[in-house]
Biopython code that builds the backbone (N, CA, C, O; Angstrom):
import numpy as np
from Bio.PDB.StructureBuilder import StructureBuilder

atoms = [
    (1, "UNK", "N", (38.793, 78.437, -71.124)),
    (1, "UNK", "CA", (39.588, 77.815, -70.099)),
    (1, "UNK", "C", (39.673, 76.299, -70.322)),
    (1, "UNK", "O", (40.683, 75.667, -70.013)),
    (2, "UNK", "N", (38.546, 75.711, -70.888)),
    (2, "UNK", "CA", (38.688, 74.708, -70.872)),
    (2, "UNK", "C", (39.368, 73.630, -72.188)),
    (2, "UNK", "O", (39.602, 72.422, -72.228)),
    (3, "UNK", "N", (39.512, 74.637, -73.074)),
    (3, "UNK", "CA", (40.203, 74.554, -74.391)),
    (3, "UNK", "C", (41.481, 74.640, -74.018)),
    (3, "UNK", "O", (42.231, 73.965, -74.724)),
    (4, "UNK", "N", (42.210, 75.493, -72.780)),
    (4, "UNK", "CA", (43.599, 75.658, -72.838)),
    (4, "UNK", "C", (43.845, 74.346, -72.048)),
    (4, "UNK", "O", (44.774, 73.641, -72.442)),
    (5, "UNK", "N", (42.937, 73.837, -70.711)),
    (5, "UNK", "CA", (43.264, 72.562, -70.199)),
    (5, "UNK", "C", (43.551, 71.254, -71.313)),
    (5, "UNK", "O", (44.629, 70.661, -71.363)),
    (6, "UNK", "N", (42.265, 70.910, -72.261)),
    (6, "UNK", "CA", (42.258, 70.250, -73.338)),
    (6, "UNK", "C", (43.452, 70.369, -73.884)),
    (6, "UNK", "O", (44.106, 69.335, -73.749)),
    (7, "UNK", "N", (44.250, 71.595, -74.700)),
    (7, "UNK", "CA", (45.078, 71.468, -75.172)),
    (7, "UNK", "C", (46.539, 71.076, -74.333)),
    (7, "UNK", "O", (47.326, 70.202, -74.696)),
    (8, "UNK", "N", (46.666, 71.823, -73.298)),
    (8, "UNK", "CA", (47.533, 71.303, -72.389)),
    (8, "UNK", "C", (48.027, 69.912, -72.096)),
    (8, "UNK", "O", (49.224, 69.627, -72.072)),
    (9, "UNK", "N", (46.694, 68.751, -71.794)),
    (9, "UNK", "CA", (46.977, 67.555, -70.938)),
    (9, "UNK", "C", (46.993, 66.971, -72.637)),
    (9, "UNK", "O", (47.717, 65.979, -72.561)),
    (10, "UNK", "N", (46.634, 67.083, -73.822)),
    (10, "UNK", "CA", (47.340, 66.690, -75.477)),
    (10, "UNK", "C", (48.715, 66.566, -74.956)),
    (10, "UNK", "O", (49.296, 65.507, -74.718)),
    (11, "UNK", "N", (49.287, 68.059, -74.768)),
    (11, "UNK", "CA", (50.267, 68.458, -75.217)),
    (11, "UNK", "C", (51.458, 67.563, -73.964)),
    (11, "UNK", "O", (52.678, 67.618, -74.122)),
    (12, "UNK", "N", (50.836, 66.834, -72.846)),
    (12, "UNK", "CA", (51.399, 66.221, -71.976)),
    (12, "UNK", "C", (51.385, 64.776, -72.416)),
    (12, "UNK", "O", (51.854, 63.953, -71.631)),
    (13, "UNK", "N", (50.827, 64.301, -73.759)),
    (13, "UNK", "CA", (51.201, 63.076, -73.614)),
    (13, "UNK", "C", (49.214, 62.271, -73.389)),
    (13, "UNK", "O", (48.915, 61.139, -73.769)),
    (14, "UNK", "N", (48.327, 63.162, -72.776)),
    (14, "UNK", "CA", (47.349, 62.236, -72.151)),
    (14, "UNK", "C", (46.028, 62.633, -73.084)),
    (14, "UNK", "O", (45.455, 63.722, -73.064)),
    (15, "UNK", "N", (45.736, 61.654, -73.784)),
    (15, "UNK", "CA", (44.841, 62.189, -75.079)),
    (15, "UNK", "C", (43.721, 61.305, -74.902)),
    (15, "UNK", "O", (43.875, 60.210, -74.362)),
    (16, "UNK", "N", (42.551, 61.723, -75.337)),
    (16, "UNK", "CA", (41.310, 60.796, -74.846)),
    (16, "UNK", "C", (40.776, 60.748, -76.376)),
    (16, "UNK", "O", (41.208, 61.228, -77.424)),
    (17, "UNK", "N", (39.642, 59.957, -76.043)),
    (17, "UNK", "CA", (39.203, 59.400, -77.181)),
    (17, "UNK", "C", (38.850, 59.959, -78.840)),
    (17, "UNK", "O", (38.554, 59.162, -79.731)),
    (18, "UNK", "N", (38.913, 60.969, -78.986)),
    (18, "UNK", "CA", (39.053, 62.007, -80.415)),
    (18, "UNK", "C", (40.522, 62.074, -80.541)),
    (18, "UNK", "O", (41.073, 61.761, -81.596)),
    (19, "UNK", "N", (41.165, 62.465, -79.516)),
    (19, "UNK", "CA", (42.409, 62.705, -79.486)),
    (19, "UNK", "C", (43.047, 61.613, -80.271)),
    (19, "UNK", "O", (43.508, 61.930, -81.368)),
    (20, "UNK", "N", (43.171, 60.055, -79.779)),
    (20, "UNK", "CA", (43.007, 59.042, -80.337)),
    (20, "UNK", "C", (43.238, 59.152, -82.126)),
    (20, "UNK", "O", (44.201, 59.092, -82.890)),
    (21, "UNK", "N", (41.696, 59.353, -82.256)),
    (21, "UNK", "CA", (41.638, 59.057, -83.601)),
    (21, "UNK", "C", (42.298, 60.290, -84.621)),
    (21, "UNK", "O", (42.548, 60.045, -85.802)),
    (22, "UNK", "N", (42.571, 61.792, -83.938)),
    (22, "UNK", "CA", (43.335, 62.730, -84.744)),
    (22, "UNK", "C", (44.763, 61.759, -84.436)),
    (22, "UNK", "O", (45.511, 62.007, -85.382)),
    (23, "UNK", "N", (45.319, 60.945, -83.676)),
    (23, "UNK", "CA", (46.543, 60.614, -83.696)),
    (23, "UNK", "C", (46.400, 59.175, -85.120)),
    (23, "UNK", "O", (47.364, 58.639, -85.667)),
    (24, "UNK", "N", (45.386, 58.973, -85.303)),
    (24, "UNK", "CA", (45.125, 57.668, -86.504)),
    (24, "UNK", "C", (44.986, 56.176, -85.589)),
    (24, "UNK", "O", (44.851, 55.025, -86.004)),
    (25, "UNK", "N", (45.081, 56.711, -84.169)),
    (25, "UNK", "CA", (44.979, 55.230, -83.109)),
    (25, "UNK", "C", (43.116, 54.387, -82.809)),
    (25, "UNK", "O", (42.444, 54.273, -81.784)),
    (26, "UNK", "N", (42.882, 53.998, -84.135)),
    (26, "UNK", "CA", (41.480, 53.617, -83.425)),
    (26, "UNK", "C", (41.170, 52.656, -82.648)),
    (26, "UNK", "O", (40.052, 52.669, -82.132)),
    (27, "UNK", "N", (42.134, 51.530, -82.359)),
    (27, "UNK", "CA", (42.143, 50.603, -81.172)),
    (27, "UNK", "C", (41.636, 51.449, -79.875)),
    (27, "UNK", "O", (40.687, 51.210, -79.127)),
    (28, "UNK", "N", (42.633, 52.577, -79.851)),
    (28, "UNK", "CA", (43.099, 53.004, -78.509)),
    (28, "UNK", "C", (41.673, 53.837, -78.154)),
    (28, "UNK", "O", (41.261, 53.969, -77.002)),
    (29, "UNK", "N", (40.982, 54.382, -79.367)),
    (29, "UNK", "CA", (39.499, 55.119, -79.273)),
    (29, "UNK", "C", (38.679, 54.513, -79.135)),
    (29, "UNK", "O", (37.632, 55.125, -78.925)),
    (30, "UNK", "N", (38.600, 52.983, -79.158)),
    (30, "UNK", "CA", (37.366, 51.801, -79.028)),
    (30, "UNK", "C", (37.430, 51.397, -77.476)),
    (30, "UNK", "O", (36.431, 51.088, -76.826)),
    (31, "UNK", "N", (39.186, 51.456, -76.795)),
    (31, "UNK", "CA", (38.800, 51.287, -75.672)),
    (31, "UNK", "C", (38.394, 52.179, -74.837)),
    (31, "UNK", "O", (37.881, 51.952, -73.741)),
    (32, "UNK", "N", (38.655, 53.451, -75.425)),
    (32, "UNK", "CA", (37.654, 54.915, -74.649)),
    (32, "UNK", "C", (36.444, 54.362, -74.845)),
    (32, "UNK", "O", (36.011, 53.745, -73.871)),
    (33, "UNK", "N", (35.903, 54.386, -75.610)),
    (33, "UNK", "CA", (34.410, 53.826, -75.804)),
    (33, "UNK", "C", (33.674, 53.352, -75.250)),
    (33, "UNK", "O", (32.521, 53.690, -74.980)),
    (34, "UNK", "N", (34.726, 51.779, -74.799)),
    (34, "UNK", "CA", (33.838, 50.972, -73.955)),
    (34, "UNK", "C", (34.581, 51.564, -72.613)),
    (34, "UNK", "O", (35.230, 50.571, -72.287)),
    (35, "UNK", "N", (34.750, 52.126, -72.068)),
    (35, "UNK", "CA", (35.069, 53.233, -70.509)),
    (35, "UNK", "C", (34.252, 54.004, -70.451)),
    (35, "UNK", "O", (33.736, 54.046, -69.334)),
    (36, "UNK", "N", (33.846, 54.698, -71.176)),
    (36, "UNK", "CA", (32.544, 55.325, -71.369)),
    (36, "UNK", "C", (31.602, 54.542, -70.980)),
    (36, "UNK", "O", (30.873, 54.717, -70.003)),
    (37, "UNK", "N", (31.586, 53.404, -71.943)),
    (37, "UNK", "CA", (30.175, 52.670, -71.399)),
    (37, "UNK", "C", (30.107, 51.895, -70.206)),
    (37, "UNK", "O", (29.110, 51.492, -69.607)),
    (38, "UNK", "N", (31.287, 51.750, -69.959)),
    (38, "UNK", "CA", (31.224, 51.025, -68.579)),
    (38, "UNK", "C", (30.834, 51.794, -67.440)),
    (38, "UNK", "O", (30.311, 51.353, -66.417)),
    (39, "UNK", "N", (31.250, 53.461, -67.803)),
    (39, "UNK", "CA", (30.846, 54.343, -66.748)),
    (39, "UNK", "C", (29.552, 55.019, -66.696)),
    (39, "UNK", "O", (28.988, 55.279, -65.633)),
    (40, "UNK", "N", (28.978, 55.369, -68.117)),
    (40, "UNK", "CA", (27.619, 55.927, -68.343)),
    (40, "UNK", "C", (26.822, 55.215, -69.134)),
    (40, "UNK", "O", (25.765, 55.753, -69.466)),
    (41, "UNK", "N", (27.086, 53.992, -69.576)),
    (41, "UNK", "CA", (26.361, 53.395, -70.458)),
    (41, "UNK", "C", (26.586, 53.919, -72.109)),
    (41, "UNK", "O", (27.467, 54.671, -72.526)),
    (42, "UNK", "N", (25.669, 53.368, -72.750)),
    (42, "UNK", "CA", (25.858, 53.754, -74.317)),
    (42, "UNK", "C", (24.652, 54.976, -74.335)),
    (42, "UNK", "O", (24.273, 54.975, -75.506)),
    (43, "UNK", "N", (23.934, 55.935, -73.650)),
    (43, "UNK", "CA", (23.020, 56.784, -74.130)),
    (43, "UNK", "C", (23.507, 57.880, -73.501)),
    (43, "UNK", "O", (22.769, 58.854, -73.651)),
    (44, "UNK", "N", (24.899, 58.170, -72.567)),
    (44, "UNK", "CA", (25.722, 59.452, -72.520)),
    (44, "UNK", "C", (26.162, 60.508, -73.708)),
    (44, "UNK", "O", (26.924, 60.207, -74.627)),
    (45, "UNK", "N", (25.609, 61.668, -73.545)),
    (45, "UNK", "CA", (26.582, 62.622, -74.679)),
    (45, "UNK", "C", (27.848, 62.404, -75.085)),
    (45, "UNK", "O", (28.252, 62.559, -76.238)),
    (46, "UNK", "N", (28.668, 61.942, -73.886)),
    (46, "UNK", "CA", (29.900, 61.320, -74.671)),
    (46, "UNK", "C", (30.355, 60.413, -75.126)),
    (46, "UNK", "O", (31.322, 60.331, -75.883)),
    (47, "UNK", "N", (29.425, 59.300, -74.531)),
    (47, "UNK", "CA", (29.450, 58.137, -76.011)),
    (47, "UNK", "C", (29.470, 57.867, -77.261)),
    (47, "UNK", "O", (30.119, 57.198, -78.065)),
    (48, "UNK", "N", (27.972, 59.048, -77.187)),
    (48, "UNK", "CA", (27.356, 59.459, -78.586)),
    (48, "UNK", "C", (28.432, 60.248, -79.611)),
    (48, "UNK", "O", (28.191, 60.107, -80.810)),
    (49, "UNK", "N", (29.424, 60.943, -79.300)),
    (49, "UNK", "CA", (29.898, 62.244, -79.552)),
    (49, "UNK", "C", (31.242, 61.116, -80.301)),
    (49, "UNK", "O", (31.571, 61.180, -81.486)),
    (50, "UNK", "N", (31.866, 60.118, -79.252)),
    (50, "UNK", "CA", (33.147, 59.875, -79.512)),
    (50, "UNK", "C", (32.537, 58.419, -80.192)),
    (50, "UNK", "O", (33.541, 57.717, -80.311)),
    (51, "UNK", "N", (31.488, 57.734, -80.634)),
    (51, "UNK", "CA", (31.249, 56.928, -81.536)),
    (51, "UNK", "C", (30.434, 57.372, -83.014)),
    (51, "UNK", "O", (30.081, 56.630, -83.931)),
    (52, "UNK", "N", (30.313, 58.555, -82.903)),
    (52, "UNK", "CA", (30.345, 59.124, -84.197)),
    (52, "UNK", "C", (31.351, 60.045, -85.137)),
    (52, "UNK", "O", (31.267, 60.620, -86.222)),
    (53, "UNK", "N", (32.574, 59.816, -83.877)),
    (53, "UNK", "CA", (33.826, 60.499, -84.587)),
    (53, "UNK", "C", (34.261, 58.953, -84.812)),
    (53, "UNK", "O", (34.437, 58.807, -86.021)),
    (54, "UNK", "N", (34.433, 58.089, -84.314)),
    (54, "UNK", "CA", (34.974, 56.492, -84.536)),
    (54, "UNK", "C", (34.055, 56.289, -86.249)),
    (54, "UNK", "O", (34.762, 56.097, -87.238)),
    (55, "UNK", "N", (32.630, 56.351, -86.403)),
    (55, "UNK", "CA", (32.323, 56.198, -87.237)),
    (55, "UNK", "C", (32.687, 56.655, -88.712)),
    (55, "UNK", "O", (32.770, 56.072, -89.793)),
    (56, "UNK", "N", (32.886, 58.104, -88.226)),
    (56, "UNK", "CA", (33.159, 59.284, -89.069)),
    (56, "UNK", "C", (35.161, 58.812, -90.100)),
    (56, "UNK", "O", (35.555, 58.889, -91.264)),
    (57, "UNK", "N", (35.813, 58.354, -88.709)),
    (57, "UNK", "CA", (36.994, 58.038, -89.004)),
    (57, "UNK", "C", (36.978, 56.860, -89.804)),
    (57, "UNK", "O", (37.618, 56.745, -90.850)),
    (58, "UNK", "N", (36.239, 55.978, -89.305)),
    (58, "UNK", "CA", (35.991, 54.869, -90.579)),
    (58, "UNK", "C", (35.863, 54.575, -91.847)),
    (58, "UNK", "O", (36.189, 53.640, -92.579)),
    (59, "UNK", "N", (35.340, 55.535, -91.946)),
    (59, "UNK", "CA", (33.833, 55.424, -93.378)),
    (59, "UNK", "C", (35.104, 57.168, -94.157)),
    (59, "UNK", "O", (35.042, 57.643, -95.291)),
    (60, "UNK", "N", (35.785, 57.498, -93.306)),
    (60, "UNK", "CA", (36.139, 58.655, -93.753)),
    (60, "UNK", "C", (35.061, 59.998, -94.367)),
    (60, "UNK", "O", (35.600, 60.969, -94.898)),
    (61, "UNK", "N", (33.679, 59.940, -94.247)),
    (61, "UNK", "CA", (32.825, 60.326, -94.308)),
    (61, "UNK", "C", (32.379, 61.726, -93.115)),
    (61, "UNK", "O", (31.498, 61.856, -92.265)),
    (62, "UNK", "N", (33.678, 62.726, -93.684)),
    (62, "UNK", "CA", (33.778, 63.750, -92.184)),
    (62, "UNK", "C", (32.746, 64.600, -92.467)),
    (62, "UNK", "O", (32.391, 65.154, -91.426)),
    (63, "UNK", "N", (31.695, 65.173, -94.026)),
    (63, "UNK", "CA", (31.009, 65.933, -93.539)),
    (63, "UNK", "C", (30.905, 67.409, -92.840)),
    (63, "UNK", "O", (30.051, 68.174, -92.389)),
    (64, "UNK", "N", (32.558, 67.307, -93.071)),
    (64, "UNK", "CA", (32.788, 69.141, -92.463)),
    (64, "UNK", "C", (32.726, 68.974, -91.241)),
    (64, "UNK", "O", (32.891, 70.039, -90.647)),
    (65, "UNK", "N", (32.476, 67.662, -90.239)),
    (65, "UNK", "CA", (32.674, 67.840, -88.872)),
    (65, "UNK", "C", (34.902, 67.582, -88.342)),
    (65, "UNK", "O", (35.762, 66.885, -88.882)),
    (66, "UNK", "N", (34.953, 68.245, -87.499)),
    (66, "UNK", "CA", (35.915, 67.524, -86.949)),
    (66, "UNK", "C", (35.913, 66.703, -85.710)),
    (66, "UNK", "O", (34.959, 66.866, -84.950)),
    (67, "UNK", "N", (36.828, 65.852, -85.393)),
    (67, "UNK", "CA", (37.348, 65.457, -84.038)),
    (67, "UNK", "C", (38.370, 65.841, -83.358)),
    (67, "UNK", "O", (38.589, 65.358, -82.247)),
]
sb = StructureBuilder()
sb.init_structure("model")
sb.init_model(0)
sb.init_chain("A")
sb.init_seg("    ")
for serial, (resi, resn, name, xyz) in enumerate(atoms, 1):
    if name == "N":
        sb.init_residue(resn, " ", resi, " ")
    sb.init_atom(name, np.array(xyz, "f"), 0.0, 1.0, " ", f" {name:<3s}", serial, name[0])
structure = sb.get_structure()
């Protein structure tokens, strides 16, 4: 269910921070980042999650993971 929401609000235009970087936008994924941290700090699962896909996109160093 929550994969069809995910894909849905993509498919509307409203993409969050992975989303971002599958679009090649990493500005737009740095300011997810710091929204994140402004809301949970930097030691949230989703901090962690969407600054190691930022990293990952960088270094191009995917490792068989995706975002």
């Amino acid at each position: 269910m929550l994969n069809l929401i995910g894909y849905n609000t993509r498919k509307l235009g409203e993409i969050f921070g992975e989303g971002y970087l599958q679009k090649g936008d990493l500005a737009s994924a740095r300011v997810e980042l710091t929204e994140i941290a402004d809301r949970c700090g930097d030691r949230c699962e989703e901090y962690d999650k969407l600054e190691k896909a930022i990293v990952i996109f960088m270094t191009g160093d995917d490792a068989g993971r995706s975002y």
